[in-house]
C-alpha positions as CSV (number, residue, x, y, z in Angstrom):
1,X,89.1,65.7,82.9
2,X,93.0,65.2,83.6
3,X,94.7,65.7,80.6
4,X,98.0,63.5,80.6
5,X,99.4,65.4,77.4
6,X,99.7,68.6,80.0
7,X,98.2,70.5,76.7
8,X,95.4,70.1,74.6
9,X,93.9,72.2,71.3
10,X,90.9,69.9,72.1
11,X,88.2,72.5,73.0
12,X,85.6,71.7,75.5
13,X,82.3,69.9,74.0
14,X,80.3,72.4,71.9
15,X,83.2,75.0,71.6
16,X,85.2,75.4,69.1
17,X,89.2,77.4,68.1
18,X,89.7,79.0,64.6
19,X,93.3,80.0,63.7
20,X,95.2,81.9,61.5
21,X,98.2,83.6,59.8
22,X,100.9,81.0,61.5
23,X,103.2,79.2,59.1
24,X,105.7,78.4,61.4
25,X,106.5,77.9,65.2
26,X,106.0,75.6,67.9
27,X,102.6,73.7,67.4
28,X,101.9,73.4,70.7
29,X,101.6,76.9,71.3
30,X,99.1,77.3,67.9
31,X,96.2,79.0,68.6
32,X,94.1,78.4,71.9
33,X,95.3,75.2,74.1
34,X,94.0,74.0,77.1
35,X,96.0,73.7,80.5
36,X,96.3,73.9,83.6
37,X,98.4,77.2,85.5
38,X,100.7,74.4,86.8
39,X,102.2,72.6,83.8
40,X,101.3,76.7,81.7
41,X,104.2,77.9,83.8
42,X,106.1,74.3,84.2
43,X,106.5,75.0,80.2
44,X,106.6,78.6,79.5
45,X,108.1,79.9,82.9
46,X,106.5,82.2,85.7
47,X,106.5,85.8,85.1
48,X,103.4,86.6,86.2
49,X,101.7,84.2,84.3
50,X,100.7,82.5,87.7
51,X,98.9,85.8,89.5
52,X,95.7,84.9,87.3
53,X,94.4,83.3,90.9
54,X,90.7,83.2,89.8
55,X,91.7,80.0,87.5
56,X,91.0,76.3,88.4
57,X,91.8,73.1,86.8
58,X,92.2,73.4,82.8
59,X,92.2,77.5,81.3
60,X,91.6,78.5,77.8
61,X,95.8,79.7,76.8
62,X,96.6,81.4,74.4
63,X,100.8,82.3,74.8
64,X,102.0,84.1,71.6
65,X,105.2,84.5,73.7
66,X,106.5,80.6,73.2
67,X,105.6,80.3,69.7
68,X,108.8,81.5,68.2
69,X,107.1,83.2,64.9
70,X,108.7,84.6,61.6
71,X,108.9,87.9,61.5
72,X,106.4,88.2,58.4
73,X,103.7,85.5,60.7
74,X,100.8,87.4,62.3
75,X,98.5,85.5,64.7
76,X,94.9,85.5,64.9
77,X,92.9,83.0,66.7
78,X,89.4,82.4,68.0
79,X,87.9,80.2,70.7
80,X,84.1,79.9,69.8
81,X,81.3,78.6,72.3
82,X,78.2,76.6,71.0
83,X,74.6,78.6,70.9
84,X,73.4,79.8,74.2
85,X,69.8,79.9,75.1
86,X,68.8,83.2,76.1
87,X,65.7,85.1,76.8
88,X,64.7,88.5,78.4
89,X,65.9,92.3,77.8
90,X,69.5,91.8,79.0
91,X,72.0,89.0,80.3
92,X,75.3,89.1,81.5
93,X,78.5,87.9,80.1
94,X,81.2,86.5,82.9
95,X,84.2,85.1,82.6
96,X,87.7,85.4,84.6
97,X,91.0,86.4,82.6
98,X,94.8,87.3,82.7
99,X,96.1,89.1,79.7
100,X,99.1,91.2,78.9
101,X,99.5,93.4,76.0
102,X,102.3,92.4,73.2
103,X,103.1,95.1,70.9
104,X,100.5,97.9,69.9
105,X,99.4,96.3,66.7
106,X,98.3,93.3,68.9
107,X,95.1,93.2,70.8
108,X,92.9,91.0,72.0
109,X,88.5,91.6,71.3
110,X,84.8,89.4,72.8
111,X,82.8,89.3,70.2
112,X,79.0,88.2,70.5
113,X,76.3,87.3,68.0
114,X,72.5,86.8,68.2
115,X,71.1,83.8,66.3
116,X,73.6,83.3,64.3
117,X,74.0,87.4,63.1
118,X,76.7,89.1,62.6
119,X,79.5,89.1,65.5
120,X,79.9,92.9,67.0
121,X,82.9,93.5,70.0
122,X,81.6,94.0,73.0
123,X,84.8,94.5,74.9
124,X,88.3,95.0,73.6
125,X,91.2,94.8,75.5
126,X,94.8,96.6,74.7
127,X,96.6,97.0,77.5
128,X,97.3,94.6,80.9
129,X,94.5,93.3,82.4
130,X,95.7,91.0,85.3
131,X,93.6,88.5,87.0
132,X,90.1,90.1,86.7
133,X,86.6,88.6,86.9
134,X,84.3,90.3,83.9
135,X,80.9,91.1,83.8
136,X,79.8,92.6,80.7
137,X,75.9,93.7,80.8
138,X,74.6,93.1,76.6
139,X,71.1,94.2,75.4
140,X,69.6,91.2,74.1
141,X,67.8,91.7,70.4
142,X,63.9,92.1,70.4
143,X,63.0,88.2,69.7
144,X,66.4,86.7,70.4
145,X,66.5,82.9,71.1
146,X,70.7,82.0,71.2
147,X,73.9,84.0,71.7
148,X,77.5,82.7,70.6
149,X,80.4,84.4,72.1
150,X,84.3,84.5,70.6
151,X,87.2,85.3,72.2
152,X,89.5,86.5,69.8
153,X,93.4,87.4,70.1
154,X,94.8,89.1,67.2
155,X,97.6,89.8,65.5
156,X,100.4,88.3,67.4
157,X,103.9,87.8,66.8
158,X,106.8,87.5,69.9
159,X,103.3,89.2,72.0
160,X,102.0,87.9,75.3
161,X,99.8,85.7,76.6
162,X,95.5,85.5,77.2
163,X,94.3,83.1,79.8
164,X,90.9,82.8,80.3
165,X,88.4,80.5,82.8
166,X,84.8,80.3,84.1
167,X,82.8,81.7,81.7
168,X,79.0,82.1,82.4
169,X,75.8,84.1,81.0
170,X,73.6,85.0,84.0
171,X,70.9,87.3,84.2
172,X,71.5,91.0,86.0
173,X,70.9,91.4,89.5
174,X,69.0,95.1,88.9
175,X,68.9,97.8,91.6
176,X,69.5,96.9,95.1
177,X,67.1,98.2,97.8
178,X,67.5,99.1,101.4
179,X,70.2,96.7,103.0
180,X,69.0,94.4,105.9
181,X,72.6,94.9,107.6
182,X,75.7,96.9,107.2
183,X,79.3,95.2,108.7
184,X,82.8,96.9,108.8
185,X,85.6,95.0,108.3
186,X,88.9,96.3,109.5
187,X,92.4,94.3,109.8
188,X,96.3,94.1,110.0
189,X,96.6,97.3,112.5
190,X,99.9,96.2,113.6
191,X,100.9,99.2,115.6
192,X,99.2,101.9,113.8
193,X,96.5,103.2,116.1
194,X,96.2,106.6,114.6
195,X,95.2,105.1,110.9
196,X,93.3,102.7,112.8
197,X,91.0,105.5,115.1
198,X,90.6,107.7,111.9
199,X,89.1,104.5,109.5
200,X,86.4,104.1,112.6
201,X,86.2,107.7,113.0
202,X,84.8,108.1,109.1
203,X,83.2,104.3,109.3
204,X,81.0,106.3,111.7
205,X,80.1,109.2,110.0
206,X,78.7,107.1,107.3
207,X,74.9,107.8,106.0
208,X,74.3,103.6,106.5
209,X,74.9,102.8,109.6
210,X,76.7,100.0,110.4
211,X,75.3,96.5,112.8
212,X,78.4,95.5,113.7
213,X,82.9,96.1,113.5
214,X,84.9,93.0,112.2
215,X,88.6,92.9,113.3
216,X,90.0,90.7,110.8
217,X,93.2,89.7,112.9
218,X,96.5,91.2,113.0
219,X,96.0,93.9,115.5
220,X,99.0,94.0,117.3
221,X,102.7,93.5,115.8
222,X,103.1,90.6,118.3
223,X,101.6,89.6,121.2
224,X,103.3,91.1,124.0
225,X,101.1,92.9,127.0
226,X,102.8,96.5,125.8
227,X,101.6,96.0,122.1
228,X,97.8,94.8,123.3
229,X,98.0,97.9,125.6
230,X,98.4,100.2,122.9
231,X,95.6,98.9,120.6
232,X,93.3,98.7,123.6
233,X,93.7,102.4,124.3
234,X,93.3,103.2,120.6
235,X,89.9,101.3,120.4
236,X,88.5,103.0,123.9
237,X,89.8,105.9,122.7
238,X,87.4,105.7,119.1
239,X,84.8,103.0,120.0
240,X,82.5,102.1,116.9
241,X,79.5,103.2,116.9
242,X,77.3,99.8,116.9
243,X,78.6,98.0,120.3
244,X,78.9,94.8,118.3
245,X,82.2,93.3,117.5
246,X,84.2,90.1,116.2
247,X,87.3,89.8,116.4
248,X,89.8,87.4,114.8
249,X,93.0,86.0,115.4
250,X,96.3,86.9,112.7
251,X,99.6,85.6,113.1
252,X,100.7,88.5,114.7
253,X,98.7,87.9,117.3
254,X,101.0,84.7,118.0
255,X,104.4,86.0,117.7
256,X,106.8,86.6,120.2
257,X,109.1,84.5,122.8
258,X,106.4,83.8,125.6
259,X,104.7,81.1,123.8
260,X,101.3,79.7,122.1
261,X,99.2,79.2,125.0
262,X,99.8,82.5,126.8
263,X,99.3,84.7,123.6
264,X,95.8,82.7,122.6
265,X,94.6,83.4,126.1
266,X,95.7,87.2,126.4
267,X,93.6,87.5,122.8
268,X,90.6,85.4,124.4
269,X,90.4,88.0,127.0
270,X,90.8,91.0,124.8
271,X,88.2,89.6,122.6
272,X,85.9,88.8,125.7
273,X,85.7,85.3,123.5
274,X,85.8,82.2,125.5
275,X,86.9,79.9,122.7
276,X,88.9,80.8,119.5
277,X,85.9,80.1,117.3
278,X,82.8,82.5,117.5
279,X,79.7,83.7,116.2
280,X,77.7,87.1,116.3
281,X,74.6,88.7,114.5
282,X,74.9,92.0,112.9
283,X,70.8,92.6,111.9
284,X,70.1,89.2,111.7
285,X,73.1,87.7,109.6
286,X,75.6,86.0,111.0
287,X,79.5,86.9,111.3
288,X,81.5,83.6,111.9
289,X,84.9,83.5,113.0
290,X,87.7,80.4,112.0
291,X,90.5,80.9,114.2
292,X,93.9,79.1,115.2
293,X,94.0,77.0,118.3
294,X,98.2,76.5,118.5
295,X,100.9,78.2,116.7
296,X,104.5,78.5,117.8
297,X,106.6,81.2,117.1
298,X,109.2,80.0,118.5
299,X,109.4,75.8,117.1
300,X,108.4,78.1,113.2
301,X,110.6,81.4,113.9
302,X,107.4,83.0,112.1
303,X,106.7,80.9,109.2
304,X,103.5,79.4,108.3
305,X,101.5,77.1,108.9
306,X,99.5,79.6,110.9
307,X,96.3,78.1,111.5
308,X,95.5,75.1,112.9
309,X,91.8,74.1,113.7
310,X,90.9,71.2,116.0
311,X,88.2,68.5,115.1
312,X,85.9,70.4,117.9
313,X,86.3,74.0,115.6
314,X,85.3,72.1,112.8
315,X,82.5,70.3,114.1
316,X,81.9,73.8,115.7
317,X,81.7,75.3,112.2
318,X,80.0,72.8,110.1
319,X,76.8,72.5,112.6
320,X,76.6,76.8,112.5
321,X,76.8,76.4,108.3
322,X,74.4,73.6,108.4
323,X,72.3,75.6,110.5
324,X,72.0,78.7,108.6
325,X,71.6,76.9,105.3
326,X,68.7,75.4,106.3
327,X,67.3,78.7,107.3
328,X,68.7,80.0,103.5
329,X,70.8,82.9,105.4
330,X,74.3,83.6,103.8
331,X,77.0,83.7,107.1
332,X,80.0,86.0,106.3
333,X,82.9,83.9,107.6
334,X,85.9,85.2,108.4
335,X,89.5,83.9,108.8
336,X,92.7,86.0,108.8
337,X,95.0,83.7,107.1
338,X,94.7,83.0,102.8
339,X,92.9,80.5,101.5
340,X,95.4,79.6,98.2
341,X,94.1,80.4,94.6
342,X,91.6,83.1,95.8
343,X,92.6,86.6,96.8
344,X,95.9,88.8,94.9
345,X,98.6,87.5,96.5
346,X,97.1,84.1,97.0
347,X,99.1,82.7,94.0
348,X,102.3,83.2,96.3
349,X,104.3,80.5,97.9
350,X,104.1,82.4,100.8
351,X,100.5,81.8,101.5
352,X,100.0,78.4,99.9
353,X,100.8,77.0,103.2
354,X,98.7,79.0,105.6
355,X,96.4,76.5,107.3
356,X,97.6,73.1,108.7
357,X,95.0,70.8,107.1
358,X,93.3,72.7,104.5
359,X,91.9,69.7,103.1
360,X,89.6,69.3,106.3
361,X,88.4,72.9,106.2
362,X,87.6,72.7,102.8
363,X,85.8,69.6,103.2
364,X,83.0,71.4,105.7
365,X,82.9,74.2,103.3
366,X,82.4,72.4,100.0
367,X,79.3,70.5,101.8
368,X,78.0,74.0,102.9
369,X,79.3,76.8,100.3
370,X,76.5,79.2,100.7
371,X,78.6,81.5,102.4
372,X,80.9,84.9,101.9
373,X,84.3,84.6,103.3
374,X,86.8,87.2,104.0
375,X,90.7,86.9,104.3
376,X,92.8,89.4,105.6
377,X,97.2,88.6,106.3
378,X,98.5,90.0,102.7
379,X,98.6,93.9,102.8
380,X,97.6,93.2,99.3
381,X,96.0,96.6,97.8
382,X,92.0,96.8,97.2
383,X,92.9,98.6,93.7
384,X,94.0,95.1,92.2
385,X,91.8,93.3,89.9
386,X,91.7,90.6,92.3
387,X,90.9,92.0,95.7
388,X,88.2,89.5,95.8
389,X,88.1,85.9,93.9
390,X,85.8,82.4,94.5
391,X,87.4,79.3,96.1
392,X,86.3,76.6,94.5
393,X,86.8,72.5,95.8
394,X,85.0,69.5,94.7
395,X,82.1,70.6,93.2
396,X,81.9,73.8,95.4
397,X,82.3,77.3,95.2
398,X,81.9,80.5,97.5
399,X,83.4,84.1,97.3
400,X,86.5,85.1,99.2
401,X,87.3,88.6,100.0
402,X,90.5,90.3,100.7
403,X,89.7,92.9,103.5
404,X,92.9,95.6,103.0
405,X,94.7,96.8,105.6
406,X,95.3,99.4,107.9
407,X,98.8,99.7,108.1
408,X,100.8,99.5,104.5
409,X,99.6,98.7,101.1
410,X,101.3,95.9,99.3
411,X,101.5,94.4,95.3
412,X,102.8,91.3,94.2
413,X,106.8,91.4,93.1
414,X,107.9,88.7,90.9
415,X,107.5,85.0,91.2
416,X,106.1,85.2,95.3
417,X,107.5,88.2,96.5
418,X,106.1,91.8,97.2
419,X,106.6,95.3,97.6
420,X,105.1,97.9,99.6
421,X,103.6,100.5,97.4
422,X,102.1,102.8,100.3
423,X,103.4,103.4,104.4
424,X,101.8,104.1,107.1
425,X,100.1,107.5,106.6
426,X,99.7,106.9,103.4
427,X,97.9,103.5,102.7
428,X,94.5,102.9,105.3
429,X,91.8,100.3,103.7
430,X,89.2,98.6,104.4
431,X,85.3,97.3,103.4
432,X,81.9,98.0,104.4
433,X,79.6,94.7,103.7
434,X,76.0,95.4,103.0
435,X,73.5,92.3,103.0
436,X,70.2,92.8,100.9
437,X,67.9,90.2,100.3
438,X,68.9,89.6,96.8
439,X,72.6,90.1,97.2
440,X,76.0,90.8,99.6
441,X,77.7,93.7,98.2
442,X,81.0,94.5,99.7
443,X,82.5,97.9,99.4
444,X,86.3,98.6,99.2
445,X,87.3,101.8,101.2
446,X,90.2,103.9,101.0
447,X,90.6,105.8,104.2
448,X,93.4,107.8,103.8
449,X,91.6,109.3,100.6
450,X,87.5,109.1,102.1
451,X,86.4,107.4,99.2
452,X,85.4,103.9,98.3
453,X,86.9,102.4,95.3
454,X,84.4,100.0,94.2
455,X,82.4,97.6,95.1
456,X,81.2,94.0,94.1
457,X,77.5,92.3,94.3
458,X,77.8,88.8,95.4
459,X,74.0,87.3,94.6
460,X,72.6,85.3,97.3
């Protein structure tokens, strides 16, 4: 619930905090307190505290930073959950965290003990680890009825700070089999055909075969006929290989002097779409688009909002979710623009602001959240802990995925800025989405290397 202090050393019911080796500083920052990211960085400041995006509502802080120790203090503290039922061979150990490293001699450890035994370290961390979602696979003792977990920081004086959210114990998904579909995701082109050709060229020459090419938006620089004309030749030129597409609309897409209605209609007949919204099937899952119906570039001289989605589109979109639910079939959804608190880059003033009545969109997805969605719009680089996160409303949650990009590779800069990292010729991403029946595993691809980077299993 709300907490109207702002801060709390109350732990949730069942958990518990241990501290020690403080004598002195500011009591609010003793030991673990509870917050939310908000009133965290109203009281201690930014810098980079806000990037942990995968938090919601009150986190688990500790911020050695603002306690203001002696120099001969040295803090150790401990937030303890109640027993845990658990049964079986192995289970997994999840939870979502932003921590960066203080001086060597500080660390921070997750410790876990079997019916009450002795606590061993299952992970220990000792250097920055921004924004990541963990999943730490444990052997579970021969006979084994509970499990209790710590989260210990240790040893901090004029150190950093550990947040920490959304912890879980779930059971492993195991192998995956053969995949009932396989969908590429490209997006953000922006005038870089060659990068663009080569991605498809190697998507192509993969062993699994894809169903179906998702253009995630942005594939032009603006909308003019001249840009469109070059993008069009680059994807005759190098067709994918499965004759299936969707395309989506960015904010690119949109800019430019000759206005809303004539760009929306030049990407309608590109697309071969009749409306902005659309749906395909890629081996029997469907690929739903969420697109912008208006946007003027020259009443917002490029500035968000971006997407704005009429009462048809989102009647439109609820019926296809409601539809596929009852079937139990996950739809990948796909938008261009950010939905806030998800993706890297997400925690950014910039793309707080991205769709005109989030509130309304978020209402058809909380009442349908059996879904994978997929954002494109940041440049934000696939090699960040966050390149995918869960958006969670209500009582809902669903994944979100940040798709890459073709041209440039961006990281978060400060407060809301960023910096490229890679140009073009030197940064080309992208994902490959594989559906199983168990699971949605989505693949992050660097092209410019051949290699994918990782992947993620989303159970369905």
């Amino acid at each position: 619930m709300p907490n109207p202090a702002k801060f709390t050393h109350n732990a949730p019911e069942g958990w518990s905090v241990a501290t020690s080796g403080v004598r002195s500083g500011e009591a609010r920052w003793n030991g673990w307190a509870l917050s939310t990211i908000r009133d965290w960085t109203w009281a201690a400041g930014t810098d980079m505290r806000h990037w942990f995006t995968q938090a919601h509502g009150n986190v688990a802080i500790v911020d050695n930073k603002q306690q203001r120790l002696n120099e001969t203090d040295s803090m150790t503290t401990a937030l303890r959950s109640p027993e845990i039922p658990v049964d079986g061979e192995t289970v997994n150990l999840e939870f979502d965290h932003h921590y960066r490293q203080g001086s060597p001699e500080q660390s921070a450890a997750v410790r876990v003990a079997f019916d009450g035994g002795e606590a061993r370290e299952v992970a220990v961390f000792s250097e920055d680890v921004f924004s990541k979602h963990e999943s730490l696979e444990l052997d579970v003792p021969a006979g084994a009825k509970t499990m209790q977990v710590e989260f210990v920081y240790r040893n901090g004086n004029d150190d950093w700070w550990w947040a920490l959210d959304n912890v879980q114990v779930t059971r492993p998904l195991g192998q995956a089999g053969t995949p009932e579909a396989v969908v590429d995701v490209l997006s953000d082109v922006q005038g870089d055909p060659e990068d663009y050709q080569d991605a498809v060229r190697q998507l192509n020459g993969m062993e699994d075969k894809a169903d179906a090419l998702v253009l995630n938006g942005d594939l032009v620089d603006d909308g003019s006929k001249a840009q469109w004309d070059d993008f069009l030749a680059a994807h005759r030129a190098q067709p994918h290989d499965s004759g299936t597409e969707l395309w989506t609309i960015g904010n690119h897409e949109m800019y430019g002097p000759e206005g809303s209605e004539t760009y929306l209609q030049r990407f309608l007949e590109h697309s071969g779409q009749d409306k902005p919204w659309a749906e395909v099937m890629a081996g029997g899952v469907p690929l739903i688009s969420i697109n912008t119906e208006y946007y003027s570039d020259i009443d917002r001289g490029g500035k968000e909002p971006f997407q704005r989605l009429s009462e048809e589109q989102l009647g439109w979109l609820e019926s296809r979710l409601a539809y596929w639910e009852g079937r139990g079939v996950t739809p990948l959804v796909f938008t261009h623009p950010l939905l806030p608190q998800t993706v890297s880059m997400s925690h950014s003033a910039w793309y707080q602001n991205d769709f005109e009545d989030l509130e309304a969109l978020s209402e058809v997805l909380a009442r349908h959240p059996k879904i994978v969605a997929f954002t494109s719009h940041s440049h934000s680089s696939l090699r960040q802990n966050n390149w995918w996160g869960t958006y969670r409303y209500a009582d809902a949650a669903f994944p979100v995925v940040n798709t890459g990009a073709i041209l440039n590779e961006y990281l978060p800069d400060g407060d809301h800025d960023e910096e490229i990292v890679k140009e073009k010729d030197e940064a080309s991403s992208g994902l490959r989405v594989k559906v199983y029946p168990d699971r949605v595993r989505v693949e992050a691809w660097d092209f410019q290397a051949g290699k994918m980077l990782k992947y993620q299993d989303f159970p369905r």
